[in-house]
ROMAR-527089 format. One record per residue: chain; x, z, y of N, C-alpha, C in turn. Coordinates in nm, 2 decimals. Last residue first. Layout:
BEGIN
ATOM,c,n_u,n_w,n_v,ca_u,ca_w,ca_v,c_u,c_w,c_v
ATOM,A,X,Z,Y,X,Z,Y,X,Z,Y
...
REM end
This chain:
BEGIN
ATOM,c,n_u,n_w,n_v,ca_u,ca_w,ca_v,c_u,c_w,c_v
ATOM,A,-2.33,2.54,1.35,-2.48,2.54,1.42,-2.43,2.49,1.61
ATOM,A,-2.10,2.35,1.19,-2.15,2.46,1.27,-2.25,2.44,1.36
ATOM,A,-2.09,2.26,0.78,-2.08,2.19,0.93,-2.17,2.33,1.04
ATOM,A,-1.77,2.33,0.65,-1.94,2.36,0.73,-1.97,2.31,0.83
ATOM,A,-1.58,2.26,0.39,-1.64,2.21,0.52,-1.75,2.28,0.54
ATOM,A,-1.32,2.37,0.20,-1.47,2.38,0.24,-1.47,2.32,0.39
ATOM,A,-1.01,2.32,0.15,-1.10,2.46,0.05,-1.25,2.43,0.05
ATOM,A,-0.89,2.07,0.11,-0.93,2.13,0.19,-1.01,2.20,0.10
ATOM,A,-0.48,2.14,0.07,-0.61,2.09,0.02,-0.75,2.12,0.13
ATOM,A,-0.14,1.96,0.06,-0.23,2.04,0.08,-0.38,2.01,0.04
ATOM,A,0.14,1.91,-0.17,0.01,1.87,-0.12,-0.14,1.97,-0.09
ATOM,A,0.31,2.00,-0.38,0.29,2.06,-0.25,0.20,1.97,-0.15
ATOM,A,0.32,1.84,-0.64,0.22,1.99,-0.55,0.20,2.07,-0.45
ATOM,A,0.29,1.64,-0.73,0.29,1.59,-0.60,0.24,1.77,-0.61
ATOM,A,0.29,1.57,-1.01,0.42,1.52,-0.96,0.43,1.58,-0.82
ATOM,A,0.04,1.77,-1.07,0.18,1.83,-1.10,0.36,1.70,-1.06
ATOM,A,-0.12,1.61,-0.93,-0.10,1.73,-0.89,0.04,1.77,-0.92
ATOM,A,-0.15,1.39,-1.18,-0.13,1.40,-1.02,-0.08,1.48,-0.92
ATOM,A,-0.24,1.59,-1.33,-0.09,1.47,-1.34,-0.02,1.49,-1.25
ATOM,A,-0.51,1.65,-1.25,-0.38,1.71,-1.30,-0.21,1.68,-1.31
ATOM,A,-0.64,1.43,-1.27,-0.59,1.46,-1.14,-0.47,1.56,-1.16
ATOM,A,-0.62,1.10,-1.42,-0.57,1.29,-1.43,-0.52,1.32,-1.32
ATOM,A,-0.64,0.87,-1.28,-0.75,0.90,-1.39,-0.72,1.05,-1.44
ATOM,A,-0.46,0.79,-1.12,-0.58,0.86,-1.07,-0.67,0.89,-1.22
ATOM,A,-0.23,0.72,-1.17,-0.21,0.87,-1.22,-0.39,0.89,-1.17
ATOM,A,-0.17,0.46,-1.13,-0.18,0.51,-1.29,-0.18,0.65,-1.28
ATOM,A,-0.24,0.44,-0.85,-0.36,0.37,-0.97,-0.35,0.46,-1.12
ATOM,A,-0.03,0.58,-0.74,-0.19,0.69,-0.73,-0.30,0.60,-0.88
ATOM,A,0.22,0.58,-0.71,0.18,0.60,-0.88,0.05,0.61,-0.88
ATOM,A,0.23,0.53,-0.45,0.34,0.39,-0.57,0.27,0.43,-0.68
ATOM,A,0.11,0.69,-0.33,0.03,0.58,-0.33,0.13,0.50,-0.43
ATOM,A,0.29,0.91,-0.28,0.22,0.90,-0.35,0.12,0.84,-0.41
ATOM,A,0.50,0.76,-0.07,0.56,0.79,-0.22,0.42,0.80,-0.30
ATOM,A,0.43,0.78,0.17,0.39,0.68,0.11,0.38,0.69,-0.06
ATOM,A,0.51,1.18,0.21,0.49,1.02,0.31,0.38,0.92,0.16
ATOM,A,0.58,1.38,0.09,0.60,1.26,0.00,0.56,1.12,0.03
ATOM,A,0.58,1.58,0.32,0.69,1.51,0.25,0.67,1.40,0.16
ATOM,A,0.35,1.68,0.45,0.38,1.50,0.44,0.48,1.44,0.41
ATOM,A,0.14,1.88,0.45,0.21,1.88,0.38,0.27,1.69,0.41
ATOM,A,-0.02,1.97,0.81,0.01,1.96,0.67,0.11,1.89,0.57
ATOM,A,0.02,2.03,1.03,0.12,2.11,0.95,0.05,2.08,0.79
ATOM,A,-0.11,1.88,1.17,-0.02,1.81,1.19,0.10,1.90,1.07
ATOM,A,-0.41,2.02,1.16,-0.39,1.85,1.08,-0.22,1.85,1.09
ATOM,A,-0.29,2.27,1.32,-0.31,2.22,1.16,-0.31,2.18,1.03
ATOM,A,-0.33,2.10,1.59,-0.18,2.19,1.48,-0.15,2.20,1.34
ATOM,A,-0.58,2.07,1.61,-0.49,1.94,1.54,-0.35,2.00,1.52
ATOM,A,-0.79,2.24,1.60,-0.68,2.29,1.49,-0.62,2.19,1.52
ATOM,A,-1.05,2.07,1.76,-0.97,2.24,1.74,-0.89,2.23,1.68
ATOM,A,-1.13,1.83,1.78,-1.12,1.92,1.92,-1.10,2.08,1.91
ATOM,A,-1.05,1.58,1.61,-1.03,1.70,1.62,-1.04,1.76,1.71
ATOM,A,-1.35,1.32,1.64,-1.24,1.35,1.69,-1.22,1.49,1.66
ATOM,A,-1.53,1.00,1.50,-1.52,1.16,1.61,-1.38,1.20,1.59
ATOM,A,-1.52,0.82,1.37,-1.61,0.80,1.40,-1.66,0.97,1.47
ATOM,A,-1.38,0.46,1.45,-1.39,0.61,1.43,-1.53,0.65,1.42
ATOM,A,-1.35,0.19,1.25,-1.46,0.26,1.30,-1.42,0.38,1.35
ATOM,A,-1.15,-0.05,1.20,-1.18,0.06,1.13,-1.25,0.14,1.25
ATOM,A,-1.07,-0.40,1.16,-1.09,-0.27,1.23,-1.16,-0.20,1.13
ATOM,A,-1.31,-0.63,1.04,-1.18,-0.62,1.11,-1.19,-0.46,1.17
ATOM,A,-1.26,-0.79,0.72,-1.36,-0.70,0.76,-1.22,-0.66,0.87
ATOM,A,-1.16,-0.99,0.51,-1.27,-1.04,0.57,-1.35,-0.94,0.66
ATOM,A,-0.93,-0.85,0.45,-1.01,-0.83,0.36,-1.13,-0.89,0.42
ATOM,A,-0.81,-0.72,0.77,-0.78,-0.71,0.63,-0.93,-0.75,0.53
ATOM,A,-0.69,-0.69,1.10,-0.80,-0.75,1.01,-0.76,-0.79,0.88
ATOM,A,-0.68,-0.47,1.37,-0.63,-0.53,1.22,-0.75,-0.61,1.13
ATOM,A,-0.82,-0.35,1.57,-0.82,-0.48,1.57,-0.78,-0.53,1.43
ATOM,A,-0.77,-0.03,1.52,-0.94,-0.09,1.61,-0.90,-0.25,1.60
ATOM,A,-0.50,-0.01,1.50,-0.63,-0.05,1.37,-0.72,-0.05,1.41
ATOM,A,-0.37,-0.02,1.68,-0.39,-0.13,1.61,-0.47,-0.16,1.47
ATOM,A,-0.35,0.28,1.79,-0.47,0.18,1.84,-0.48,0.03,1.76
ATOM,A,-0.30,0.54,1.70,-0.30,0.39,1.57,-0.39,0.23,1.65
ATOM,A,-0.17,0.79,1.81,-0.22,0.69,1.84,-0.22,0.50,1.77
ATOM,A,-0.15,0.99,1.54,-0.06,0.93,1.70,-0.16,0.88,1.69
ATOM,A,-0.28,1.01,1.32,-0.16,1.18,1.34,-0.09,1.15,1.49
ATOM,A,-0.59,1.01,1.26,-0.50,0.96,1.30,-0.39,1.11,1.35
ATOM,A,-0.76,1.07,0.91,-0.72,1.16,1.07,-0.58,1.09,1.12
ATOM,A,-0.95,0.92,0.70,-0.79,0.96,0.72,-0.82,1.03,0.93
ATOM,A,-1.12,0.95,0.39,-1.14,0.93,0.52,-0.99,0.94,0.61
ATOM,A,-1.35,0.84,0.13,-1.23,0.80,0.19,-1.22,0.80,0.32
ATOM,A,-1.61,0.70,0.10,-1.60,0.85,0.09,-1.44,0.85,0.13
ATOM,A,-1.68,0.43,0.16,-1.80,0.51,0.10,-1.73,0.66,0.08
ATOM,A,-1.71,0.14,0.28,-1.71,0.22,0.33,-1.74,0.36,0.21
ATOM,A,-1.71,-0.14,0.24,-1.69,-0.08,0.16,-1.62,0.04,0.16
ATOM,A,-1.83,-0.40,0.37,-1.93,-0.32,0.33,-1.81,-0.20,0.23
ATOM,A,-1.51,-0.60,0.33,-1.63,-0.58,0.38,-1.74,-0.48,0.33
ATOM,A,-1.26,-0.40,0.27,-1.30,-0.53,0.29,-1.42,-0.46,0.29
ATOM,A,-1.18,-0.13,0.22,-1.10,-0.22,0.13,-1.15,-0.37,0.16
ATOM,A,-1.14,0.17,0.43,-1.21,0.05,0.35,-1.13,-0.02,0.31
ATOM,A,-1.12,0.50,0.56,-1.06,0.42,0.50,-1.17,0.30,0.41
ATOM,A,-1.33,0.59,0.83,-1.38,0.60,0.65,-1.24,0.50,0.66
ATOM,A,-1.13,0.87,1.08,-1.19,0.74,1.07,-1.23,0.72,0.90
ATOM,A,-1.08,1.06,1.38,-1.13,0.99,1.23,-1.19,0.90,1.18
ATOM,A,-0.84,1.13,1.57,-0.96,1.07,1.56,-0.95,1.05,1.42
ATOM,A,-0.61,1.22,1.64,-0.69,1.31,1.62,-0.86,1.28,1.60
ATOM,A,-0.48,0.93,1.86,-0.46,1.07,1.80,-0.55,1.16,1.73
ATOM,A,-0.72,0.68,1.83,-0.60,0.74,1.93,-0.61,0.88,1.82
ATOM,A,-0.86,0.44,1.73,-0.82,0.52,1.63,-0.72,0.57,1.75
ATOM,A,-1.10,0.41,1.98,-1.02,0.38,1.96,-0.92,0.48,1.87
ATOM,A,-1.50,0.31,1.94,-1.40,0.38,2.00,-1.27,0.32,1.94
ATOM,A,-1.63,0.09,1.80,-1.65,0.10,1.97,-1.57,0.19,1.98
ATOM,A,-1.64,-0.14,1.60,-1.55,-0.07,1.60,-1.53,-0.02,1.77
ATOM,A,-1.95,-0.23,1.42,-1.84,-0.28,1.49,-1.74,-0.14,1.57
ATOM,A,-1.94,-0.15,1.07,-1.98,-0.16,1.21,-1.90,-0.22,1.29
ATOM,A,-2.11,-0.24,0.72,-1.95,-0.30,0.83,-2.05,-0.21,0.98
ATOM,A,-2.25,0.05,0.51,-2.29,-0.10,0.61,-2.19,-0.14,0.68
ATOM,A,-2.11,0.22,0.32,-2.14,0.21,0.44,-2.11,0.09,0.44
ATOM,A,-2.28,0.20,-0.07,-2.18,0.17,0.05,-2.21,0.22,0.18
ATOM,A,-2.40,0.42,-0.27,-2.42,0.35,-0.20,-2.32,0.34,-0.05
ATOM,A,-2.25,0.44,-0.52,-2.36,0.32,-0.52,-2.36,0.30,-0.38
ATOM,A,-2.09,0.66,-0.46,-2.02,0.51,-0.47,-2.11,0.42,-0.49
ATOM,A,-2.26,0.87,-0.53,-2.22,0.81,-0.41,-2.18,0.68,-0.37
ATOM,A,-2.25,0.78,-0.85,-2.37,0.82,-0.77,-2.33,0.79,-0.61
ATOM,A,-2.01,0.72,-0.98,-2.19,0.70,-1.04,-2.23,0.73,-0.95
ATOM,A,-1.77,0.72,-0.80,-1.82,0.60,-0.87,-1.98,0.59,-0.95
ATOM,A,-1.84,1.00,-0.74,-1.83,0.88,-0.67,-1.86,0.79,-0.74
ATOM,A,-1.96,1.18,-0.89,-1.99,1.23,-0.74,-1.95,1.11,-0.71
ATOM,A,-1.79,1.15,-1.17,-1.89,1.16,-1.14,-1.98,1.15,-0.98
ATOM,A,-1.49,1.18,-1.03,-1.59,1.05,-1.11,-1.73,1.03,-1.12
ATOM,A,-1.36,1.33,-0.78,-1.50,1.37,-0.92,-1.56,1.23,-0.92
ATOM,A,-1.27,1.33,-0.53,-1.18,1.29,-0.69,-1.27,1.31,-0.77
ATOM,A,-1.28,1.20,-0.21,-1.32,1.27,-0.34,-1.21,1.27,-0.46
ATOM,A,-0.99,1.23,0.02,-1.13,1.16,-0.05,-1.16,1.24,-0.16
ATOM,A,-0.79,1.18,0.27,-0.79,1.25,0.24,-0.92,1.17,0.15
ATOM,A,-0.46,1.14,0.51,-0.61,1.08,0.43,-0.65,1.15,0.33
ATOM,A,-0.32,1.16,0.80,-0.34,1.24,0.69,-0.51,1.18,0.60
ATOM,A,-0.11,0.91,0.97,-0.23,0.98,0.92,-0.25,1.05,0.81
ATOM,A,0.20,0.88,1.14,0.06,0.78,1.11,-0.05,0.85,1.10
ATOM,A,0.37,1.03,1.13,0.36,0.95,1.28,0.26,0.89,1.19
ATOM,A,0.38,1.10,0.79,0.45,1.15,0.94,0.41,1.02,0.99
ATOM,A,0.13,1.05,0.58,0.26,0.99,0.61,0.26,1.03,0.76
ATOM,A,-0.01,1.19,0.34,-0.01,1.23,0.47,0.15,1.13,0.51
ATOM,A,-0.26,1.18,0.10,-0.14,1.06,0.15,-0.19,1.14,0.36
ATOM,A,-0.44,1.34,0.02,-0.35,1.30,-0.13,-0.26,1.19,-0.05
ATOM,A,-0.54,1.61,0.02,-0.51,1.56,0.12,-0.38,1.47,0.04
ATOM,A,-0.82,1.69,-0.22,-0.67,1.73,-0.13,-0.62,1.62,-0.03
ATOM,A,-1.09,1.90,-0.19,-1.06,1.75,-0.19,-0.89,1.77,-0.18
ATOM,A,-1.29,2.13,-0.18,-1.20,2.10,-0.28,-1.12,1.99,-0.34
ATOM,A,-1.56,1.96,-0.03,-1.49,2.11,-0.08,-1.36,2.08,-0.18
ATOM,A,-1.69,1.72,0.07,-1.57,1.74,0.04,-1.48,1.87,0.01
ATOM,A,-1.97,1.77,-0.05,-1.84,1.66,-0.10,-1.75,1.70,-0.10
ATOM,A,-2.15,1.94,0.04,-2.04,2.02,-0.01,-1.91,1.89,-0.09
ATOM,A,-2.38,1.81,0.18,-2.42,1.86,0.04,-2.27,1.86,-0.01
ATOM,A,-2.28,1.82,0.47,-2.37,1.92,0.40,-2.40,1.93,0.26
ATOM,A,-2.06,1.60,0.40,-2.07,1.74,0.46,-2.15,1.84,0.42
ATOM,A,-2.28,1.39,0.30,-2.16,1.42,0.23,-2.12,1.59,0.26
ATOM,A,-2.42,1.38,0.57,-2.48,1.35,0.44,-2.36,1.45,0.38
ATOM,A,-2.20,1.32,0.73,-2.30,1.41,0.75,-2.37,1.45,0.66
ATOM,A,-2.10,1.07,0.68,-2.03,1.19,0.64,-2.11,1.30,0.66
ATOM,A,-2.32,0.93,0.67,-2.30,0.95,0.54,-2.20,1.08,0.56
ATOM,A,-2.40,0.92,0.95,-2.48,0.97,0.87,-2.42,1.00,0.76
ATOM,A,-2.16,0.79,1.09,-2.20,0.92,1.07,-2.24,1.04,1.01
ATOM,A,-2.19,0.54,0.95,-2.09,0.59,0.89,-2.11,0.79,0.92
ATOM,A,-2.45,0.43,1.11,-2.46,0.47,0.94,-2.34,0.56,0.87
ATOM,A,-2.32,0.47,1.41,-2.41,0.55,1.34,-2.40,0.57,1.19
ATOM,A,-2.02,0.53,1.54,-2.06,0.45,1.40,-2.18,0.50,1.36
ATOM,A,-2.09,0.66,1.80,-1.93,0.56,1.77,-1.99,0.45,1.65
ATOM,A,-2.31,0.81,1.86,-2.30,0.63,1.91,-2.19,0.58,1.90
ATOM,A,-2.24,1.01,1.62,-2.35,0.93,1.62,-2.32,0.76,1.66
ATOM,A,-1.99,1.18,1.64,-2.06,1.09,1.75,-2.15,1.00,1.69
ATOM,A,-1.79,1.54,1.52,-1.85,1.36,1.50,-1.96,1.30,1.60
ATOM,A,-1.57,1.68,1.60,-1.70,1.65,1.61,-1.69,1.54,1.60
ATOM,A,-1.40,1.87,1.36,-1.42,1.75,1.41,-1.55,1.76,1.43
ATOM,A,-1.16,2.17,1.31,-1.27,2.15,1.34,-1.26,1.98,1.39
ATOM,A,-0.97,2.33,1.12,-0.93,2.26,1.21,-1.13,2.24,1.24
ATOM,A,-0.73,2.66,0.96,-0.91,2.56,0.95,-0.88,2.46,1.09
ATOM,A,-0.53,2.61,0.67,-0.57,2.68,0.81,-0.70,2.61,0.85
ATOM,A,-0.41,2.50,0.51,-0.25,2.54,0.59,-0.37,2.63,0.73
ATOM,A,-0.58,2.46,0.30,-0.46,2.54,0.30,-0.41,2.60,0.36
ATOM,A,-0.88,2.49,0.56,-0.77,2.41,0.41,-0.64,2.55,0.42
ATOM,A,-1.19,2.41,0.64,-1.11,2.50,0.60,-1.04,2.48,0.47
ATOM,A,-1.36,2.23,0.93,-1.22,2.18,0.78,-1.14,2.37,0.74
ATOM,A,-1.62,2.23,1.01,-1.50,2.37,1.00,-1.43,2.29,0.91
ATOM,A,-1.82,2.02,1.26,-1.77,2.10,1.13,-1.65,2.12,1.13
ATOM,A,-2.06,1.92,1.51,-1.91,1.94,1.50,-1.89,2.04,1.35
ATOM,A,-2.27,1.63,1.61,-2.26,1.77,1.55,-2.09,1.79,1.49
ATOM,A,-2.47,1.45,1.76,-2.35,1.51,1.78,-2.40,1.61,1.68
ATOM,A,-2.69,1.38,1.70,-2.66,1.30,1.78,-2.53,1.30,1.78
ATOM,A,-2.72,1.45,1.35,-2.74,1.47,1.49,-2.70,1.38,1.62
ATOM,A,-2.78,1.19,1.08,-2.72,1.32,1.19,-2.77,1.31,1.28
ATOM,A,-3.02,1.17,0.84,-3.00,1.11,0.92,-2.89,1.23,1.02
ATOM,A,-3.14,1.09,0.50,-3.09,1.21,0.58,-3.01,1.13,0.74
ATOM,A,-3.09,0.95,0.29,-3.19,0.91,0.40,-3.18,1.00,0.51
ATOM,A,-2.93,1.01,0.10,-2.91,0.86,0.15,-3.06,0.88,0.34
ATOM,A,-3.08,1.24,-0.07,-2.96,1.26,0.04,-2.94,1.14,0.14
ATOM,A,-3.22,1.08,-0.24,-3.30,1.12,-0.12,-3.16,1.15,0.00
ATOM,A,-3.05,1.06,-0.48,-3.05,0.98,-0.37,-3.13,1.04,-0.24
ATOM,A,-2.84,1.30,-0.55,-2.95,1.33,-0.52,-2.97,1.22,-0.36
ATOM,A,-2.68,1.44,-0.78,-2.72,1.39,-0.69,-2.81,1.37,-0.70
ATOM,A,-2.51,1.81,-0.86,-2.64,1.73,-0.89,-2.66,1.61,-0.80
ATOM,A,-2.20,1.86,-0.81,-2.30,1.89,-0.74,-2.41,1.81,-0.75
ATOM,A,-1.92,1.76,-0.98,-1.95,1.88,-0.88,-2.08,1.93,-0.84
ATOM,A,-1.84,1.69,-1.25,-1.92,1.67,-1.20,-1.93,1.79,-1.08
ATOM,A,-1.53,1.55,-1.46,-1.63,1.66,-1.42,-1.69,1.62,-1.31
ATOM,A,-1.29,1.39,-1.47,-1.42,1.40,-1.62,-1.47,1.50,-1.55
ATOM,A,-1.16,1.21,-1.25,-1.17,1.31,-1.33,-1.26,1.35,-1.42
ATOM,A,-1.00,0.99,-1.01,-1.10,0.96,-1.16,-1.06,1.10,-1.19
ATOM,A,-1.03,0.87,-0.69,-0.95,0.94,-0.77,-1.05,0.95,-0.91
ATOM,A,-1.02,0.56,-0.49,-1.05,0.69,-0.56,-1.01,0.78,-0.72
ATOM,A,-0.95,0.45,-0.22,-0.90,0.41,-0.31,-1.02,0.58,-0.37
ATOM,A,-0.90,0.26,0.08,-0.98,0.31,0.05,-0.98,0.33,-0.13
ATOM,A,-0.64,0.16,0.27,-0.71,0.10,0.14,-0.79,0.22,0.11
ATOM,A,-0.54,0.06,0.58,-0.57,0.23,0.51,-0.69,0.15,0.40
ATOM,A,-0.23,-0.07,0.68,-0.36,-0.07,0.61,-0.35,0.00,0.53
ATOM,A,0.06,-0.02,0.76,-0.06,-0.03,0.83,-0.19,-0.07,0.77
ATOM,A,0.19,0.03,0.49,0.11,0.14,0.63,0.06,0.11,0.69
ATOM,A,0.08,-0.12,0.22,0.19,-0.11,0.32,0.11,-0.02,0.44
ATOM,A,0.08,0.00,-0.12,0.00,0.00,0.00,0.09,0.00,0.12
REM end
């Protein structure tokens, strides 16, 4: 995976986190609403924007409240770029979330520092994969990969970006050379790469 393109990729494990439950798909955000990343190295907070990416909002909003990303790790932090981060329960993505994509948007704010953004692989293929810019990436509001251009923010860290910036990024790129043959054991995975941070729990705050 070369660095300037954030490939949207998923992890494979034999367990199930949390009953789904299409109705979730209809659930709609706030206009604004801001949540608690509580991880390893400490808690950070993102408010998300509705009028950046609506559908993309909704799904993390979606996702957020029904506890997706609890217990996710932060499986590609490369210095001066971004900390990314996605599911790993086979179950929770590929059978059930993973049906349903985020719709392409057009790309109204700018990936600048401390913004977030869904990692994709080409067109409509938005679905749980998310990265936190670590500078200013403004060349991914225009890159065009896979018949789909740009990447969406879709809010921004307005607490902890110390945090975001202490987390683990020695293994930079390194962990994307084995991620296809090691995603099917997250264990594996884990035990080449342990010092990789995690996130404990999201809430989203009243």
């Amino acid at each position: 995976m070369k660095k300037s393109i954030i490939i949207a990729s998923v992890f494979l494990i034999g367990c199930s986190k949390t009953t789904f439950n299409p109705k979730w798909m209809e659930e709609k955000s706030p206009a604004t609403f801001q949540a608690r990343f509580e991880t390893s190295q400490g808690d950070f907070e993102i408010e998300f924007s509705r009028d950046l990416s609506p559908k993309a909002v909704d799904r993390v909003y979606q996702q957020i409240k029904h506890r997706f990303y609890d217990n996710v790790v932060f499986y590609r932090v490369v210095p001066n770029f971004v900390a990314q981060f996605g599911h790993m329960d086979s179950t929770a993505t590929a059978n059930n979330w993973d049906r349903y994509k985020v719709e392409d948007e057009p790309v109204k704010g700018s990936n600048t520092k401390g913004t977030i953004s869904y990692a994709r692989a080409g067109l409509n293929s938005r679905k749980n994969h998310l990265f936190i810019n670590l500078k200013d990436n403004k060349r991914l509001d225009t890159v065009f990969y896979n018949k789909v251009k740009g990447f969406p923010p879709l809010g921004k860290v307005t607490k902890g970006m110390d945090v975001v910036e202490k987390l683990y990024s020695g293994y930079s790129n390194e962990t994307m050379k084995v991620y296809d043959s090691l995603a099917v054991n997250r264990r594996a995975f884990l035990k080449k790469f342990p010092k990789l941070d995690s996130i404990k729990k999201v809430i989203i705050l009243k």
